[in-house]
N, C-alpha and C positions, 0 to 999 in steps of 0.2 A: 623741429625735432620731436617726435616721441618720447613719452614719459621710459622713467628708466622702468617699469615693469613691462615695459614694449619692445625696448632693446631685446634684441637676439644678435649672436655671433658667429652664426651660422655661412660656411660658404657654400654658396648657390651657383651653380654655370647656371647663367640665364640665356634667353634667346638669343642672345645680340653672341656668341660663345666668348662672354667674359665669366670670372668666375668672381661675382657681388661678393664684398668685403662687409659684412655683416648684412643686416636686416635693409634691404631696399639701398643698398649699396652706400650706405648714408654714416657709417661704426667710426670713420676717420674724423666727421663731424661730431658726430655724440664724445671724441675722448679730447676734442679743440675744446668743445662748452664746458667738458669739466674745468680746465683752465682760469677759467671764467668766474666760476661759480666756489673756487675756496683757494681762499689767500693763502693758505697754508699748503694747501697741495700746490699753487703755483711757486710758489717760492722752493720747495723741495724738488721740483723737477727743472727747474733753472740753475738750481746749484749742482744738481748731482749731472747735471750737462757742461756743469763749467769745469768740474771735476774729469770728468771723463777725457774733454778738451782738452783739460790742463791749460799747458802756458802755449800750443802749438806743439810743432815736429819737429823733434833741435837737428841744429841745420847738419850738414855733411859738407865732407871735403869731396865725395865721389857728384864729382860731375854729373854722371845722368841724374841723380836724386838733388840738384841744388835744382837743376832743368823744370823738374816734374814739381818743385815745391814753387818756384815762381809760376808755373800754368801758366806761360806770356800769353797763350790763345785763348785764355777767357777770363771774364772781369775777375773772377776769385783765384785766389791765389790758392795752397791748399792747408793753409791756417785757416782761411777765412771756410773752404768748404767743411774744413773739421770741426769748427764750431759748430755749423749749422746740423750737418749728421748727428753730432751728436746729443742736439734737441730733439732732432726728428728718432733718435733712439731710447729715448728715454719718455717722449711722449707716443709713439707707436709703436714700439719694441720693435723695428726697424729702421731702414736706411734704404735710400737708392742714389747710387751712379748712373752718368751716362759718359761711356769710354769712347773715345776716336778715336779710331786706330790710323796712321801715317799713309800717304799716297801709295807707298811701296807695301804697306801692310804688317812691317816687319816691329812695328812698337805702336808706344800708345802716346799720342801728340799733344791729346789735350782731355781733361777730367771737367767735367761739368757738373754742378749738384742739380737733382731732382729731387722735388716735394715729393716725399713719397705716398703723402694722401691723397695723391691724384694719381697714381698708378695703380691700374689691376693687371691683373693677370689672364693670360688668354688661355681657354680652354686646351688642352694639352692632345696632341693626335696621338701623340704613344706616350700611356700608361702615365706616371705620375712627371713628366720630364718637363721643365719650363721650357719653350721653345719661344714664345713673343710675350712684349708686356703691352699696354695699349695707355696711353695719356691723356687726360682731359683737365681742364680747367676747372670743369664744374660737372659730375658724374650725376647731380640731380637734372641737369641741363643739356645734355647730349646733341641735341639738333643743334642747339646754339654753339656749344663747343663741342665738335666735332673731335673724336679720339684720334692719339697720333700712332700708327704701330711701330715699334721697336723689336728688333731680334735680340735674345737675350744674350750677354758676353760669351761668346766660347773663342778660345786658342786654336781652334779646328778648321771653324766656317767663319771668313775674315769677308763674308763677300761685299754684308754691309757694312761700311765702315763706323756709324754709330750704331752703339746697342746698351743695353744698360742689365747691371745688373743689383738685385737686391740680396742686401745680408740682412738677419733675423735672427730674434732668438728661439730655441728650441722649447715648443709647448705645446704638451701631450694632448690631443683632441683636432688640435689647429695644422692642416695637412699643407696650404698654400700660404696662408699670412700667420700673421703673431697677435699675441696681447701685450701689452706696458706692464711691468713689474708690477704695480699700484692698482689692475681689473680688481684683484679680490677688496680694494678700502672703496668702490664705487659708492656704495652704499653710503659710507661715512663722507663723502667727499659730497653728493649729495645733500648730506641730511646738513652739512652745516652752511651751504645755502639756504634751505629752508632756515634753518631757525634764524639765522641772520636778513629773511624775508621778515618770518614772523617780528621782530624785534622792530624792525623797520617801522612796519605797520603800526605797531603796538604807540608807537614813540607819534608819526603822524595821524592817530588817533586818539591821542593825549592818553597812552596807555590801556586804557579799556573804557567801557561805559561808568562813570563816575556818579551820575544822580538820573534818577524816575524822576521827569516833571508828572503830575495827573492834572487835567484838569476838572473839575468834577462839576464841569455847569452842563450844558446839553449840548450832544454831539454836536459841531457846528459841521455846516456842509467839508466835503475833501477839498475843496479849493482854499477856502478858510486855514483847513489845518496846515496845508500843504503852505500857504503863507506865516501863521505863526512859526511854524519850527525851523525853515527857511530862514527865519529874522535870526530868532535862536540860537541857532544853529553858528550863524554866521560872527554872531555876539560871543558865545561860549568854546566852540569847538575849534581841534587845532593843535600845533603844537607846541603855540603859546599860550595857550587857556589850559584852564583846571583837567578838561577832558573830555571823553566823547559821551551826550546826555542821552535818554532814552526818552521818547516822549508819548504819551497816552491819555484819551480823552473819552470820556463817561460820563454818564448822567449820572446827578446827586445834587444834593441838599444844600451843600456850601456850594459856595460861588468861589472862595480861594480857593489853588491848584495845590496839590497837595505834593512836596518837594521831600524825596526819601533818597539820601547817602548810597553810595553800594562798597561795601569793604573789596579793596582786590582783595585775590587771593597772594599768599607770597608764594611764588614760586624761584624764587633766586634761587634757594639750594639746589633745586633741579635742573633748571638751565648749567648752575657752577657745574653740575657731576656730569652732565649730558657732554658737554663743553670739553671735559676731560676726556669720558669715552671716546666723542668722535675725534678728539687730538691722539689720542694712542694710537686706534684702529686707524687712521691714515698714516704715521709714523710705523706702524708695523708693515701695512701694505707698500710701502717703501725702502721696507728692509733698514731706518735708522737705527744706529746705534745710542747716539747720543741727539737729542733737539739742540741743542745749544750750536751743534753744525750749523744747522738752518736758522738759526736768529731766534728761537723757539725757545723763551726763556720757560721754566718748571719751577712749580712753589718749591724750597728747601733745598733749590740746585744752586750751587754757587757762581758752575761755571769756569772755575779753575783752570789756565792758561794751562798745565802741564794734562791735565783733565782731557780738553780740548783736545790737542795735540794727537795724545795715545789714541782716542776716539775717531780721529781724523783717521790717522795709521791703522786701523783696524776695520773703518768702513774703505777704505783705499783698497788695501788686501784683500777683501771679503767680495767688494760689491763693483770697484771702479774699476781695477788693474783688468777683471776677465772680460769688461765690455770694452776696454781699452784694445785689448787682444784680438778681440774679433773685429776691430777697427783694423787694425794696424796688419792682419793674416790679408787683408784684400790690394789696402798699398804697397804692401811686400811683395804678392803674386804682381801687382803692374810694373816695378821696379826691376822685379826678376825678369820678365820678359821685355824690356828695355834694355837689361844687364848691367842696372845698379844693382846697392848694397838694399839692406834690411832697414826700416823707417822706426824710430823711437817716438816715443811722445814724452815730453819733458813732463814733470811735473808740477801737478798743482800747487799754490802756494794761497 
């Protein structure tokens, strides 16, 4: 993947008439390796998916909706596919379905989950309308996994019986796909990979360069040197030794090497406040209310169980109930045209 100043998010119809979901069609990838790269943002986007989920779709007495929540015609039931959407909506501020619709055509027989980071969208023949989606395994590898095309859901043209449809959130600039809530803390989500590099480093390099050997007798040939600091090296350095030496060799008058300390610098209080910033800026690009949601203890926070709660109650309202909604408005429309009732999702606990 490309450095994040390479990232673009731009949609491209390319030759093939797909329409590229970022820079080189690769953006579903670059927002997986965030994932990756900060414990904290992974853990906020696992919880606020298990939120959304809740506990499942509490059951019903109406027949057609017990029918459609067992799914008998595919391995997921539709607790198990509401979990997964609502990962894939909180790490792609999307979702995709794929509906059967019944031999007779008259309902919908079976709900299938699709990764939604393997679906694009096909170039449109009239004006902004989705009319096909197109599926690949691997969108960097095309010859190898060959794209599947899909007709999008409509109640209209039943002719193919599977089609799929994506729901999304609304974001100004973005005409075909979405961003994740958390695009604007990219930066911070980043940076605390880096430092948690740098620190890596710093620790398998016995923190920084700790002493200048000199040797001050005459340059001895590079194979010479290339053996003494080798020995050295292997003696001193590490991350069980003092730390990493510097070594250098020069003509002069003594014959002993001449061994100089190097003071670190302290830089703790900068990493502590860096540390802070980039915990905010990810908690704000996440719309938190409270850290202590996400396991996210704060100096001078208690954490108070009634605390918690009101905190819970107020990111629930704010942030989970209307991604909930836009869940439950797409099971509703299949239930309706089955001719059950209206689907709930129980709540989190």
């Amino acid at each position: 993947l490309k450095s994040i100043a390479q990232i673009d998010y731009s949609e491209k119809m390319n030759k093939d008439y797909i329409i590229d979901w970022g820079n080189e069609n690769t953006f579903p990838l670059y927002l997986q390796s965030l994932l990756d790269k900060s414990s904290k943002h992974n853990a906020i986007v696992k919880s606020k998916a298990m939120m959304i989920g809740g506990a499942g779709f509490a059951t019903s007495q109406n027949i057609v909706n017990q029918t459609l929540l067992e799914n008998k015609y595919n391995h997921l039931n539709l607790d198990q596919i509401l979990s997964r959407i609502s990962y894939d909506f909180e790490v792609y501020g999307q979702f995709c379905l794929n509906l059967i619709w019944s031999n007779d055509r008259k309902s919908i027989s079976e709900i299938n989950y699709i990764d939604v980071s393997k679906v694009r969208i096909m170039t449109p023949k009239v004006g902004n309308r989705i009319d096909y989606f197109m599926v690949s395994d691997d969108w960097t590898s095309i010859r190898k996994h060959k794209p599947v095309v899909y007709p999008a859901f409509s109640t209209k043209d039943r002719t193919n019986p599977s089609q799929l449809v994506m729901v999304k959130d609304y974001r100004p600039g973005s005409e075909w796909y979405s961003f994740p809530e958390y695009i604007s803390a990219k930066n911070f989500i980043e940076l605390e990979y880096e430092i948690s590099q740098f620190h890596l480093s710093s620790v398998q390099n016995g923190f920084a360069p700790s002493l200048m050997i000199n040797f001050s007798s005459t340059i001895p040939s590079p194979e010479e040197m290339d053996n003494v600091i080798r020995r050295l090296k292997k003696e001193y350095e590490g991350t069980r030794n003092a730390g990493k030496v510097i070594f250098t060799f020069s003509d002069g008058s003594q014959n002993a090497p001449q061994i100089t300390p190097i003071n670190l610098n302290n830089s703790d209080e900068r990493f502590i406040q860096l540390n802070k910033e980039v915990t905010d800026a990810i908690m704000a690009g996440h719309r938190v209310v409270n850290p202590s949601l996400f396991g996210i203890k704060e100096s001078g926070e208690l954490g108070a169980k009634n605390t918690i709660l009101e905190s819970m109650d107020l990111f629930i309202a704010q942030y989970v109930k209307p991604k909930q909604n836009q869940i439950v408005e797409i099971f509703n429309k299949i239930s309706r045209i089955n001719g059950g009732e209206d689907f709930e999702i129980n709540k989190f606990k």
